[in-house]
PyMOL Python script that loads the backbone (N, CA, C, O; Angstrom):
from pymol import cmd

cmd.read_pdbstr("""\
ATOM      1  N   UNK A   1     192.330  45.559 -95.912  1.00  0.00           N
ATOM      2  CA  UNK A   1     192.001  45.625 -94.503  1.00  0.00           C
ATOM      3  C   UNK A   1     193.214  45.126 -93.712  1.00  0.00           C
ATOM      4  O   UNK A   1     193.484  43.929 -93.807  1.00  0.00           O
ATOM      5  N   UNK A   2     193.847  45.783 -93.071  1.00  0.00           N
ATOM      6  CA  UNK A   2     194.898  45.548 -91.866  1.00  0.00           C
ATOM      7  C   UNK A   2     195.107  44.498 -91.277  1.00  0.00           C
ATOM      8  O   UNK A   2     196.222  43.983 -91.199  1.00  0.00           O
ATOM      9  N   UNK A   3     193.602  43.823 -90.557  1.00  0.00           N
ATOM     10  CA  UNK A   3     193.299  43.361 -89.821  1.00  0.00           C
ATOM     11  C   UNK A   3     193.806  41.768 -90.533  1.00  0.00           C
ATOM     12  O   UNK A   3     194.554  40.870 -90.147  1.00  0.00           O
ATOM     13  N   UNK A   4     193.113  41.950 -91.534  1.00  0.00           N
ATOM     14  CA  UNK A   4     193.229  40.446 -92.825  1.00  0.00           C
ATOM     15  C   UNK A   4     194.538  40.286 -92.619  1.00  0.00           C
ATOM     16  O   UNK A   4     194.987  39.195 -92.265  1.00  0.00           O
ATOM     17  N   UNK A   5     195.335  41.392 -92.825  1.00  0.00           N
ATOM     18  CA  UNK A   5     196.518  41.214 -93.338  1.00  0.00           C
ATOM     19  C   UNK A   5     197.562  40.508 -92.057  1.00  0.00           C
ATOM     20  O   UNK A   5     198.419  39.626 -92.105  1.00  0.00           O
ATOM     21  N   UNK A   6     197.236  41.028 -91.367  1.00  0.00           N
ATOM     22  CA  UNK A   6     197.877  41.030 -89.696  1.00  0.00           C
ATOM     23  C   UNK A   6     197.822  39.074 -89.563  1.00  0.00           C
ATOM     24  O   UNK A   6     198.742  38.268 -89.428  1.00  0.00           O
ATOM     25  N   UNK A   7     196.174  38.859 -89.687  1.00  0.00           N
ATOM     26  CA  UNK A   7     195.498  37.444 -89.625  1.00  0.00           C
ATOM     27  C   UNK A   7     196.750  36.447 -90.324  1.00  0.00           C
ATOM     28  O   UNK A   7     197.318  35.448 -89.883  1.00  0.00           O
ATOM     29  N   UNK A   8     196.885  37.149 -91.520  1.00  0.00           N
ATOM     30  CA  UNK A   8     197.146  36.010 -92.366  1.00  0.00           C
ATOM     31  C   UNK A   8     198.563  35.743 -92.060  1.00  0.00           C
ATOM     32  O   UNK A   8     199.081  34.777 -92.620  1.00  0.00           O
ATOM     33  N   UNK A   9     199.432  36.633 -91.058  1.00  0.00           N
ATOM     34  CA  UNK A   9     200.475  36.349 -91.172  1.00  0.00           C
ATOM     35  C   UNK A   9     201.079  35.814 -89.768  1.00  0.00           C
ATOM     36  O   UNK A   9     202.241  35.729 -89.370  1.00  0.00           O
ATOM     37  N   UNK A  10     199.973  35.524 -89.241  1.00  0.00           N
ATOM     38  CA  UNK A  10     199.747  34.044 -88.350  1.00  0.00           C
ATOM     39  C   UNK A  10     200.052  33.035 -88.781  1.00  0.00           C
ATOM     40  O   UNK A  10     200.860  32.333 -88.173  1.00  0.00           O
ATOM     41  N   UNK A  11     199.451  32.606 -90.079  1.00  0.00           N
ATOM     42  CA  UNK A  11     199.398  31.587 -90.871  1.00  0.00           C
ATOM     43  C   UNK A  11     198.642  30.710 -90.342  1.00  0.00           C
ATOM     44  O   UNK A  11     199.053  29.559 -90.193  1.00  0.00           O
ATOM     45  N   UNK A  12     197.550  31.041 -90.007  1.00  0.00           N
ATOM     46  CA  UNK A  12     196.259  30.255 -89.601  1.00  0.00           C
ATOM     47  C   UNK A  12     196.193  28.819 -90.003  1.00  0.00           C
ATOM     48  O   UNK A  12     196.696  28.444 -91.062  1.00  0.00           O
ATOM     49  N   UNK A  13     195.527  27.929 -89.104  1.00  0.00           N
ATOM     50  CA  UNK A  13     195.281  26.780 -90.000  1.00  0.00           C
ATOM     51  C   UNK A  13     193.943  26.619 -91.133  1.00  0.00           C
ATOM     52  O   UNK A  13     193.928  26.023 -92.209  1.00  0.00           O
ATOM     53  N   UNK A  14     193.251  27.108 -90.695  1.00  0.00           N
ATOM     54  CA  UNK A  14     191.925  27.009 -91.287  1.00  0.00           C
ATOM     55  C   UNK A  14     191.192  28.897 -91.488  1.00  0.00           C
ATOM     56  O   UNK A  14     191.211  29.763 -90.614  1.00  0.00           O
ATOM     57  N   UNK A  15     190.676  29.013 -92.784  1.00  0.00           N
ATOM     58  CA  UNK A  15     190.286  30.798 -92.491  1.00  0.00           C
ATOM     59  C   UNK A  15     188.494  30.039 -93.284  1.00  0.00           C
ATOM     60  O   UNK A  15     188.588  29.240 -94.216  1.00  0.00           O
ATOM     61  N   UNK A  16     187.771  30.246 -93.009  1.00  0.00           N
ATOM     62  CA  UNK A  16     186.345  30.345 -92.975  1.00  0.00           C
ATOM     63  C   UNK A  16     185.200  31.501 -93.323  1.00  0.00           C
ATOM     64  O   UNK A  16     184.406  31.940 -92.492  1.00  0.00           O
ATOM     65  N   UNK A  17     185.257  31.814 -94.400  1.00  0.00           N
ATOM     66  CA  UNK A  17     184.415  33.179 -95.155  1.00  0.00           C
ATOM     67  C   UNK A  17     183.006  32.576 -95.238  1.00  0.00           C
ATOM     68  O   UNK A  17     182.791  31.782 -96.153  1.00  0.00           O
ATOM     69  N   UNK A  18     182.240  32.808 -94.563  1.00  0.00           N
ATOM     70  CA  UNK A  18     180.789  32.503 -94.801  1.00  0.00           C
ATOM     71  C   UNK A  18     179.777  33.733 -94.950  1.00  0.00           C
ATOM     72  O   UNK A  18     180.069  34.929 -94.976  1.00  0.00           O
ATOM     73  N   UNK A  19     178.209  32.998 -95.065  1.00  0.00           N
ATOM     74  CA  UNK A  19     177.448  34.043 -94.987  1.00  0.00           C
ATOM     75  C   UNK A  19     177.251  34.831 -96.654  1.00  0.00           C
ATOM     76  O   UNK A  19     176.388  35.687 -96.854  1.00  0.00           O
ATOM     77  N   UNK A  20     178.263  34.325 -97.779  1.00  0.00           N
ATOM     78  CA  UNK A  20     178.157  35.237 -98.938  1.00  0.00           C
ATOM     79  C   UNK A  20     176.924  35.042 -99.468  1.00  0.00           C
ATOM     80  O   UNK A  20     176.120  34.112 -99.415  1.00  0.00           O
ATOM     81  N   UNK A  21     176.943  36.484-100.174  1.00  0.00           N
ATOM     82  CA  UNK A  21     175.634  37.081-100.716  1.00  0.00           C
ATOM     83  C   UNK A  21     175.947  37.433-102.236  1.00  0.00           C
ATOM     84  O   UNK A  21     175.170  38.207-102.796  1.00  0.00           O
ATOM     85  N   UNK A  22     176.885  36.988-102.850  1.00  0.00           N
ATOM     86  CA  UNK A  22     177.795  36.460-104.302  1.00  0.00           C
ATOM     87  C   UNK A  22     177.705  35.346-104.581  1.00  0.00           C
ATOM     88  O   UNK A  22     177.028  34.594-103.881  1.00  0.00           O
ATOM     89  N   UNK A  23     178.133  35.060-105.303  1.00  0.00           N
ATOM     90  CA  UNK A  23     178.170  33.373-106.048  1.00  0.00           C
ATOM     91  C   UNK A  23     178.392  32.751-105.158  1.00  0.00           C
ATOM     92  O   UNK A  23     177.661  31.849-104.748  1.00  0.00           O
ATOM     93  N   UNK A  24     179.717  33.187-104.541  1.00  0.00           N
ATOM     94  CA  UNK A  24     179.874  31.612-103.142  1.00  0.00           C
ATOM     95  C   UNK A  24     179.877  32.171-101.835  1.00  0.00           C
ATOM     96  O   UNK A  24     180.407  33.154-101.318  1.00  0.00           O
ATOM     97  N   UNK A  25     178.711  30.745-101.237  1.00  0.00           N
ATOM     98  CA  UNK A  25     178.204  31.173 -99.979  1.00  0.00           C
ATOM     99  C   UNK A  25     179.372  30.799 -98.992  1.00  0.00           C
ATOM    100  O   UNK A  25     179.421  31.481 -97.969  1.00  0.00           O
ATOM    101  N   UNK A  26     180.198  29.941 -99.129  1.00  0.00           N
ATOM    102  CA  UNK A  26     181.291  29.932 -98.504  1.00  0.00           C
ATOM    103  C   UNK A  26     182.676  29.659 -98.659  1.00  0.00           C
ATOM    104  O   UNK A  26     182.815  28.703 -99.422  1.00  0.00           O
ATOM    105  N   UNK A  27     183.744  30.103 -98.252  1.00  0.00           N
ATOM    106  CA  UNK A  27     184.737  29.763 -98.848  1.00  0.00           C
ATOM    107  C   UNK A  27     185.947  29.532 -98.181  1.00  0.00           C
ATOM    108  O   UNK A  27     186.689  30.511 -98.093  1.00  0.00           O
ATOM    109  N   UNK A  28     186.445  28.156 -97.539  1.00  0.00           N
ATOM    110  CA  UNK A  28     187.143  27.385 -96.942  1.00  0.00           C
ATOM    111  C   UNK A  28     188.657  27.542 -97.010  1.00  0.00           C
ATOM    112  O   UNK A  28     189.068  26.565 -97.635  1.00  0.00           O
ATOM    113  N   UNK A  29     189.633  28.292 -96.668  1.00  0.00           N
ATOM    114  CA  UNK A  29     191.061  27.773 -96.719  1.00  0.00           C
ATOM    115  C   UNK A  29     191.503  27.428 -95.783  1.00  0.00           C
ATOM    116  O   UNK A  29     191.577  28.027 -94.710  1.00  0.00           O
ATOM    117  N   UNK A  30     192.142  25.607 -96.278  1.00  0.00           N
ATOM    118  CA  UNK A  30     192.683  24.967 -94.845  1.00  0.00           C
ATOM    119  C   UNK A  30     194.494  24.847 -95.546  1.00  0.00           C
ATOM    120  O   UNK A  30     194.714  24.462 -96.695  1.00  0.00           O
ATOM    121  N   UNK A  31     195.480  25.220 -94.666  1.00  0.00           N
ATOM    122  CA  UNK A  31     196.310  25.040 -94.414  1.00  0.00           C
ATOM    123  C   UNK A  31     196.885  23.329 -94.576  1.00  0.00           C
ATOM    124  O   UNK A  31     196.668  22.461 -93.730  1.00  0.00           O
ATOM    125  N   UNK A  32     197.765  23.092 -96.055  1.00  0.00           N
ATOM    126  CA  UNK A  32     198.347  22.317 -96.289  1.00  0.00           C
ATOM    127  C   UNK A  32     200.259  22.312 -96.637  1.00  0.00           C
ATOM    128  O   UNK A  32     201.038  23.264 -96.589  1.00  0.00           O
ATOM    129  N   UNK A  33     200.434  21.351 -96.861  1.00  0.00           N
ATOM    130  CA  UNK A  33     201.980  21.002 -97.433  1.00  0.00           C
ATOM    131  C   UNK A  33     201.847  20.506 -98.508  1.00  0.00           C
ATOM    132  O   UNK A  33     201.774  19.282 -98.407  1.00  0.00           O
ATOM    133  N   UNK A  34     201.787  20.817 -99.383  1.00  0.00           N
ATOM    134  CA  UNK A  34     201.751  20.561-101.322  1.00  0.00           C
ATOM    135  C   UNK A  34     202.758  20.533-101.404  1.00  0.00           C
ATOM    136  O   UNK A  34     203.353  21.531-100.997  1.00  0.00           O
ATOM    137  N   UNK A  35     203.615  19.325-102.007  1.00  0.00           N
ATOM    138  CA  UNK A  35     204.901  19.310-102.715  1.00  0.00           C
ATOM    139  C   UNK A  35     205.778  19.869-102.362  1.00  0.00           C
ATOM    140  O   UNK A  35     206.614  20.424-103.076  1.00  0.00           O
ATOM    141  N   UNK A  36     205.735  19.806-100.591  1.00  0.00           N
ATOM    142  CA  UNK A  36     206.566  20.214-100.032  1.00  0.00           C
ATOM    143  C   UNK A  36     206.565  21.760 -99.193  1.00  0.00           C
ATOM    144  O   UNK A  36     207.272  22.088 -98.239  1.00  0.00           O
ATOM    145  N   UNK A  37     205.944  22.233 -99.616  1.00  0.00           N
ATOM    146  CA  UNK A  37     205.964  23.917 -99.665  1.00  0.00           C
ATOM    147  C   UNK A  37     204.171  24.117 -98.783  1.00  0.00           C
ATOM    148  O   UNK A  37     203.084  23.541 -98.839  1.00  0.00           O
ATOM    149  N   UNK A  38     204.740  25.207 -98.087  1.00  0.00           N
ATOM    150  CA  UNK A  38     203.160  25.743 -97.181  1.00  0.00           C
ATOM    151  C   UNK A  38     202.531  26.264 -98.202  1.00  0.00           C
ATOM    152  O   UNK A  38     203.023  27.188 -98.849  1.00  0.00           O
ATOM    153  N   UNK A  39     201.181  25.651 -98.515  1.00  0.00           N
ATOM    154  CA  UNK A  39     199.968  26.411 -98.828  1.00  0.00           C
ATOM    155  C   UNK A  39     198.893  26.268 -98.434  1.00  0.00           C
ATOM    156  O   UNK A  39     198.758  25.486 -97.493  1.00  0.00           O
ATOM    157  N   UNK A  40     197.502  27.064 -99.067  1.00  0.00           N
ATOM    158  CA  UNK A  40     196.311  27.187 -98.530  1.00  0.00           C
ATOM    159  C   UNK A  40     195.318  26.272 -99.747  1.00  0.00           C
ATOM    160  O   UNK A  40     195.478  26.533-100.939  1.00  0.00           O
ATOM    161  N   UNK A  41     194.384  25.284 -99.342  1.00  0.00           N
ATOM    162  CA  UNK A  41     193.888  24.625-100.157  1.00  0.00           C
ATOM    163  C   UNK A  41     192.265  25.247 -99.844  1.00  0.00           C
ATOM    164  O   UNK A  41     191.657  25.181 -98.776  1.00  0.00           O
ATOM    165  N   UNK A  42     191.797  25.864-101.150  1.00  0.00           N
ATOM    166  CA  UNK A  42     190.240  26.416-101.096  1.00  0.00           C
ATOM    167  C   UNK A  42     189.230  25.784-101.366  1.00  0.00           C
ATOM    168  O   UNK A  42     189.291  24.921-102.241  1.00  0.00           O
ATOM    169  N   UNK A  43     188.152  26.018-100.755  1.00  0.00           N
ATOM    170  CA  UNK A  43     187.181  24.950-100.917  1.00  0.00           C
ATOM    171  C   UNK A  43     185.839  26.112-101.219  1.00  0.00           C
ATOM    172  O   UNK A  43     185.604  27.007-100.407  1.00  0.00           O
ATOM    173  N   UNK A  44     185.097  25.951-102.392  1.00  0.00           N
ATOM    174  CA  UNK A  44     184.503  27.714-102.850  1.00  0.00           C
ATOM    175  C   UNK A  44     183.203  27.114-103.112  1.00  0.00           C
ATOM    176  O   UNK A  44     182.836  26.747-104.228  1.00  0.00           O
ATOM    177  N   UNK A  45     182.634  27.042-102.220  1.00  0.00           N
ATOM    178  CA  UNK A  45     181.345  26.331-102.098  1.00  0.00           C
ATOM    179  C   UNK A  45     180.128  27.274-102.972  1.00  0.00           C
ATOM    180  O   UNK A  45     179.905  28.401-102.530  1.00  0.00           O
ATOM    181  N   UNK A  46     179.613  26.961-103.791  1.00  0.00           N
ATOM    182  CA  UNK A  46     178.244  27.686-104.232  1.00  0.00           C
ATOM    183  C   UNK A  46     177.144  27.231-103.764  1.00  0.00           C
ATOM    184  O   UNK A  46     177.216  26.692-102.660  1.00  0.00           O
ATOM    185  N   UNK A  47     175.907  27.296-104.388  1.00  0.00           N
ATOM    186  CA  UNK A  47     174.182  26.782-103.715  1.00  0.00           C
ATOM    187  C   UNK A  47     174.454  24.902-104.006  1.00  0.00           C
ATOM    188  O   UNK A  47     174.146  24.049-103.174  1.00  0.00           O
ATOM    189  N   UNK A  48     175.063  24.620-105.317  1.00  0.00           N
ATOM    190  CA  UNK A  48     175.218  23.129-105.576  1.00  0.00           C
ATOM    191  C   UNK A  48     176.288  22.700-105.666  1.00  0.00           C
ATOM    192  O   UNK A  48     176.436  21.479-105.703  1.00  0.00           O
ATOM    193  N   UNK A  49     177.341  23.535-105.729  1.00  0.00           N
ATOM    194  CA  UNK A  49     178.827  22.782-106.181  1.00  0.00           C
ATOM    195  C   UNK A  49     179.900  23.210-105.506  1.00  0.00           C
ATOM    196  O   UNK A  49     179.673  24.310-105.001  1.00  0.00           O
ATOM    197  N   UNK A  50     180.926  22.820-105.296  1.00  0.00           N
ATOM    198  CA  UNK A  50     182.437  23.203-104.607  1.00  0.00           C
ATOM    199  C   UNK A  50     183.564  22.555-105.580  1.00  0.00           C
ATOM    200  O   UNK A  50     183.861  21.441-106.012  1.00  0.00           O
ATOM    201  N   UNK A  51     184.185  24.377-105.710  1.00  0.00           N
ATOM    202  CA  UNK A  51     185.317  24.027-106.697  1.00  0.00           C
ATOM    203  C   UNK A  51     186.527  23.908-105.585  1.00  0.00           C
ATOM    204  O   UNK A  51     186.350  24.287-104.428  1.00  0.00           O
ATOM    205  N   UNK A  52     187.569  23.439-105.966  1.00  0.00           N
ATOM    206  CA  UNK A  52     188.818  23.344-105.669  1.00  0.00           C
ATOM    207  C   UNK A  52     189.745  23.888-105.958  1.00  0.00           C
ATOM    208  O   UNK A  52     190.253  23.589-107.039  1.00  0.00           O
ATOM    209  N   UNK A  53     190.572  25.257-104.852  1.00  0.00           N
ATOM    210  CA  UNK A  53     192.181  25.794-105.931  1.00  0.00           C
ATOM    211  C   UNK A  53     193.437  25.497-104.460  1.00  0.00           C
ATOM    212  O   UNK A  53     193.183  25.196-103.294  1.00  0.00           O
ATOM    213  N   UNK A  54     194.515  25.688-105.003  1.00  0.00           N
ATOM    214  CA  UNK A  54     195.680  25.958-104.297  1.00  0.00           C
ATOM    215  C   UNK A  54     196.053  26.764-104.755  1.00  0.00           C
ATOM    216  O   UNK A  54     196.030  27.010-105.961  1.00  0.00           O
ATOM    217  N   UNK A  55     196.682  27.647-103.546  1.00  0.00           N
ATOM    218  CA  UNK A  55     196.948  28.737-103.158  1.00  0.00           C
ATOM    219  C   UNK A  55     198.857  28.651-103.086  1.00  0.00           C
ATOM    220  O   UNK A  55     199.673  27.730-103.075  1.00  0.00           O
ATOM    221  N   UNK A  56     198.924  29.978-103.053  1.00  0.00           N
ATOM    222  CA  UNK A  56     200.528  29.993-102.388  1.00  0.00           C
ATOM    223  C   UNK A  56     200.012  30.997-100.671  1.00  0.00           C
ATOM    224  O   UNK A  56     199.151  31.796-100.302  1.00  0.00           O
ATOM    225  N   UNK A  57     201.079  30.345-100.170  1.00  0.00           N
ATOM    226  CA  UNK A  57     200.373  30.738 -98.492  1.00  0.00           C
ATOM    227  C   UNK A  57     200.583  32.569 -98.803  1.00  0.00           C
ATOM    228  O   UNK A  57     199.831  33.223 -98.080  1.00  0.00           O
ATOM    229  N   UNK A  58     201.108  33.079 -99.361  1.00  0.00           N
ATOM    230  CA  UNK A  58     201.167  34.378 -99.390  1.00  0.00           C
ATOM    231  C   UNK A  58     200.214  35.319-100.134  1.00  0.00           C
ATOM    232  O   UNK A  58     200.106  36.545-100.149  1.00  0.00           O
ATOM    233  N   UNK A  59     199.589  34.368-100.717  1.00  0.00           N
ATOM    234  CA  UNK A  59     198.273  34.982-101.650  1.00  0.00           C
ATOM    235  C   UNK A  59     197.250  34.918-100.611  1.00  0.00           C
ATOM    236  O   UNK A  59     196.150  35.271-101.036  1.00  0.00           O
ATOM    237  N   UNK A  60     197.275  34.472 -98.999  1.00  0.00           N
ATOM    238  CA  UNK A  60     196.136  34.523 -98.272  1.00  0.00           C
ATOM    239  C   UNK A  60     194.980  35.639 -98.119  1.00  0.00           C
ATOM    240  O   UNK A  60     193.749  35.672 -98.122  1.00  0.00           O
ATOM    241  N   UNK A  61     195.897  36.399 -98.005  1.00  0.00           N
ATOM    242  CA  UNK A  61     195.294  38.529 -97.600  1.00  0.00           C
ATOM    243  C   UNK A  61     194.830  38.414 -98.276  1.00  0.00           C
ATOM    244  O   UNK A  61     193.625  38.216 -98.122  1.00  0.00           O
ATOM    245  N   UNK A  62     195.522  38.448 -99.866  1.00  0.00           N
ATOM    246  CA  UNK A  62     194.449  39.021-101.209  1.00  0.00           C
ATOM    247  C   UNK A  62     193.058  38.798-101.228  1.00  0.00           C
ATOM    248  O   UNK A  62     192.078  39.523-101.402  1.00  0.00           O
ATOM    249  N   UNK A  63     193.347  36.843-100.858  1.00  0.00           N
ATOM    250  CA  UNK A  63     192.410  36.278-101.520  1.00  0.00           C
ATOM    251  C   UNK A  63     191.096  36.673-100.368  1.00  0.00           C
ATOM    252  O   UNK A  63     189.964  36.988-100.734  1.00  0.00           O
ATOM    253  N   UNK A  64     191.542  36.572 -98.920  1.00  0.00           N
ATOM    254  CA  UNK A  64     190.594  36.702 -98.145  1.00  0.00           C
ATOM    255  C   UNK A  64     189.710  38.156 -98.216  1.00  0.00           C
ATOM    256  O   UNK A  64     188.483  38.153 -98.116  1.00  0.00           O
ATOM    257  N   UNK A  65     190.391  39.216 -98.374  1.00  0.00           N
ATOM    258  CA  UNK A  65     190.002  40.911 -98.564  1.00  0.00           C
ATOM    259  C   UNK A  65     189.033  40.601 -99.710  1.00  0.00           C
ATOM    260  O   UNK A  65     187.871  40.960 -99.521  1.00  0.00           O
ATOM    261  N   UNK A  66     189.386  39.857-101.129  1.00  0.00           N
ATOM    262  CA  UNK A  66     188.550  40.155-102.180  1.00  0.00           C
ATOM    263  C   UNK A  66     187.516  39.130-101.585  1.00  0.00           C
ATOM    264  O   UNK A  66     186.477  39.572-102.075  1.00  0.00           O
ATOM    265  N   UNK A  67     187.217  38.239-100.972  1.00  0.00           N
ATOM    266  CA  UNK A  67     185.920  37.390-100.510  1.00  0.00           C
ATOM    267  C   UNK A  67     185.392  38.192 -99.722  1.00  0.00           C
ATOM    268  O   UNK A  67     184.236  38.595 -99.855  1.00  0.00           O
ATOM    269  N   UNK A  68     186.209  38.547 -98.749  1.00  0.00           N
ATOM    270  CA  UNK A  68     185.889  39.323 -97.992  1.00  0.00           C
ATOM    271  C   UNK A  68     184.648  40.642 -98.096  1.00  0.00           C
ATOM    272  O   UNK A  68     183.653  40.750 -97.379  1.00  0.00           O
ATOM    273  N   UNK A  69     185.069  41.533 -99.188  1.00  0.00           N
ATOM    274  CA  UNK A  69     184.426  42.381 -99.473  1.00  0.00           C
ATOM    275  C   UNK A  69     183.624  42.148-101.353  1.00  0.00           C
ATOM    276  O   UNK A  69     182.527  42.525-101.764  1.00  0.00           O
ATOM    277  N   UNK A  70     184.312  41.684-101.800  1.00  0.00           N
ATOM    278  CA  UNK A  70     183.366  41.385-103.276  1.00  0.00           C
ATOM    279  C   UNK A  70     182.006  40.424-102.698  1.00  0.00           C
ATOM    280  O   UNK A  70     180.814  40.607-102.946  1.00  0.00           O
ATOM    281  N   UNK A  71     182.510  39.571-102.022  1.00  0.00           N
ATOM    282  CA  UNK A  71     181.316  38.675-101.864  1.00  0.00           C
ATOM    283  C   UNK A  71     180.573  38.655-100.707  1.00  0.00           C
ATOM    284  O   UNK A  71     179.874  37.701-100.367  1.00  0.00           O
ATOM    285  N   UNK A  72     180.765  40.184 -99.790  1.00  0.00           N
ATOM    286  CA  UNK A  72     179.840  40.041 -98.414  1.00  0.00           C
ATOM    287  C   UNK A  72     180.161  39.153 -97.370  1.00  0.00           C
ATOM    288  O   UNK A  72     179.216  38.708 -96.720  1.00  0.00           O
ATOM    289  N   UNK A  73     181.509  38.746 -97.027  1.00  0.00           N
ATOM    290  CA  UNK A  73     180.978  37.341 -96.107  1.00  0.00           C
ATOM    291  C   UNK A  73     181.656  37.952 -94.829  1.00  0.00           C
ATOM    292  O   UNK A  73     182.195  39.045 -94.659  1.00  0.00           O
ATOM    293  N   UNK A  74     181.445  36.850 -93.955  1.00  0.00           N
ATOM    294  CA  UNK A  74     181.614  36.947 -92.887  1.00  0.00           C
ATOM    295  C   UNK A  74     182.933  36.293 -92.518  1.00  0.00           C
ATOM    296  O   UNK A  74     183.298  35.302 -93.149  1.00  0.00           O
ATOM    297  N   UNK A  75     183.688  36.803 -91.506  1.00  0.00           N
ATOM    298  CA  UNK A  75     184.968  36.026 -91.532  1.00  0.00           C
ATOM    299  C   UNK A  75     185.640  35.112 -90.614  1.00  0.00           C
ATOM    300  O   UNK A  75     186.272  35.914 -89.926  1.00  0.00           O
ATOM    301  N   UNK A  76     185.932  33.873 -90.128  1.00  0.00           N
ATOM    302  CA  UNK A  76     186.257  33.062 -88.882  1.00  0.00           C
ATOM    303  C   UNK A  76     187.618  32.315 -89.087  1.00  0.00           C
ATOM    304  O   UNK A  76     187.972  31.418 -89.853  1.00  0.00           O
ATOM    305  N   UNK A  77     188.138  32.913 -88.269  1.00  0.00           N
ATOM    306  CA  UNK A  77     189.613  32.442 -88.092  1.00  0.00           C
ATOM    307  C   UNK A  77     189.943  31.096 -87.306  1.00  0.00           C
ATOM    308  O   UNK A  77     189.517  30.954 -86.160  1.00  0.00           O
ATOM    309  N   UNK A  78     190.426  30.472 -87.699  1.00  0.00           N
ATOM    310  CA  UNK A  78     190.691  29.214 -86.422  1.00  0.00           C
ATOM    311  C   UNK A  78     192.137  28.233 -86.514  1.00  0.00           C
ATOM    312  O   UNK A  78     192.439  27.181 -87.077  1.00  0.00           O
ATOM    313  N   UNK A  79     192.869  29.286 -85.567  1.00  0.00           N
ATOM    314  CA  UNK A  79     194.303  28.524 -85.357  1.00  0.00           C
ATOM    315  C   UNK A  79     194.614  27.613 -83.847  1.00  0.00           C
ATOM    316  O   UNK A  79     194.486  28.107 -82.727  1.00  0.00           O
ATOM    317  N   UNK A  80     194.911  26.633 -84.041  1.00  0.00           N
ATOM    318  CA  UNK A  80     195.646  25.795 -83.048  1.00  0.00           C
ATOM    319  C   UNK A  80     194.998  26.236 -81.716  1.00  0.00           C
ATOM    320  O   UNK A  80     194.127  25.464 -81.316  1.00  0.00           O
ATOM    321  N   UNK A  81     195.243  27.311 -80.953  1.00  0.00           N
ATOM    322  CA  UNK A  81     195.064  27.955 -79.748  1.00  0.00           C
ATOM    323  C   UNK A  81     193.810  28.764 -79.653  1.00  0.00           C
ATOM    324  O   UNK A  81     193.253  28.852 -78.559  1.00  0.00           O
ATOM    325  N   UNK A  82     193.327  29.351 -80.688  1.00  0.00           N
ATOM    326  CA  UNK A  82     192.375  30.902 -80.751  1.00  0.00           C
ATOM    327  C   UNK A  82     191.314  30.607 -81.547  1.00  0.00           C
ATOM    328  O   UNK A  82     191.537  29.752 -82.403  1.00  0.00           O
ATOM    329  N   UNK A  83     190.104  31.122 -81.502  1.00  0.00           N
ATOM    330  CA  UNK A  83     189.259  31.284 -82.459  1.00  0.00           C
ATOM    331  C   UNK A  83     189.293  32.838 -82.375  1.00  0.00           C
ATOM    332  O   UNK A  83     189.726  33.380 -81.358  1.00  0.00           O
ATOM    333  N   UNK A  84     188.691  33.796 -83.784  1.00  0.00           N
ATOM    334  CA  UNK A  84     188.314  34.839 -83.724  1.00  0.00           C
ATOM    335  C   UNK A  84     187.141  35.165 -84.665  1.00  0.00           C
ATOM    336  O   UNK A  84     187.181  34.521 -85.713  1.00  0.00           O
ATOM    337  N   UNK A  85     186.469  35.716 -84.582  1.00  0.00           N
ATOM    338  CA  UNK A  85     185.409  36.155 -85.508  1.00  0.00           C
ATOM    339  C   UNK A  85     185.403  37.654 -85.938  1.00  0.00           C
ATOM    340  O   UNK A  85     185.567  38.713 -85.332  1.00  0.00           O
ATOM    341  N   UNK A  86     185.179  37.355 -87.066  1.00  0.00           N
ATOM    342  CA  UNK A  86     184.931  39.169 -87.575  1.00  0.00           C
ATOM    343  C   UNK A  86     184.050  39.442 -88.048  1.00  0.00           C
ATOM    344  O   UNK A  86     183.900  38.460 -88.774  1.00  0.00           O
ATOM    345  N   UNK A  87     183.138  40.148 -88.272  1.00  0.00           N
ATOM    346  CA  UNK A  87     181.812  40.234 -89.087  1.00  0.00           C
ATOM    347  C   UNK A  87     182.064  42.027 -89.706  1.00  0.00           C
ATOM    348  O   UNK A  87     181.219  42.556 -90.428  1.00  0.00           O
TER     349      UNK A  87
END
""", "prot")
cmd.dss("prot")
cmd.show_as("cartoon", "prot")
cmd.util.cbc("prot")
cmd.orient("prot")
């Protein structure tokens, strides 16, 4: 999706996939500095548990398109200045 792609190269602080109708009902990437270097830290919430990954900031699109559409969700952007919503 374009749109993802366009998003991600904002470099958002926070991207917000909710609403899934897959294993995880939501799935959190907030914008960190790991060891120096920009990445995205995920937070992959299921019905009882939340796993933890890091990202490289350039794996954002992928990762958001495949939540995006494998898992149904809904999508909320939120940088510094803007909110946007996509459904």
């Amino acid at each position: 999706m374009d749109i993802i792609k366009e998003i991600a190269e904002t470099h958002p602080h926070k991207v917000v996939l909710s609403n899934g109708k897959g294993e995880y009902k939501k799935i959190i990437f907030a914008r960190k500095v790991l060891k120096g270097r920009n990445a995205y830290q995920l937070e992959k919430y299921t019905q009882t548990q939340v796993f933890h990954e890091n990202i490289e900031e350039g794996r954002l699109a992928d990762l958001c398109n495949y939540a995006f559409f494998k898992e149904d969700m809904s999508f909320n952007l939120k940088n510094l200045f803007q909110e946007k919503m996509i459904c």
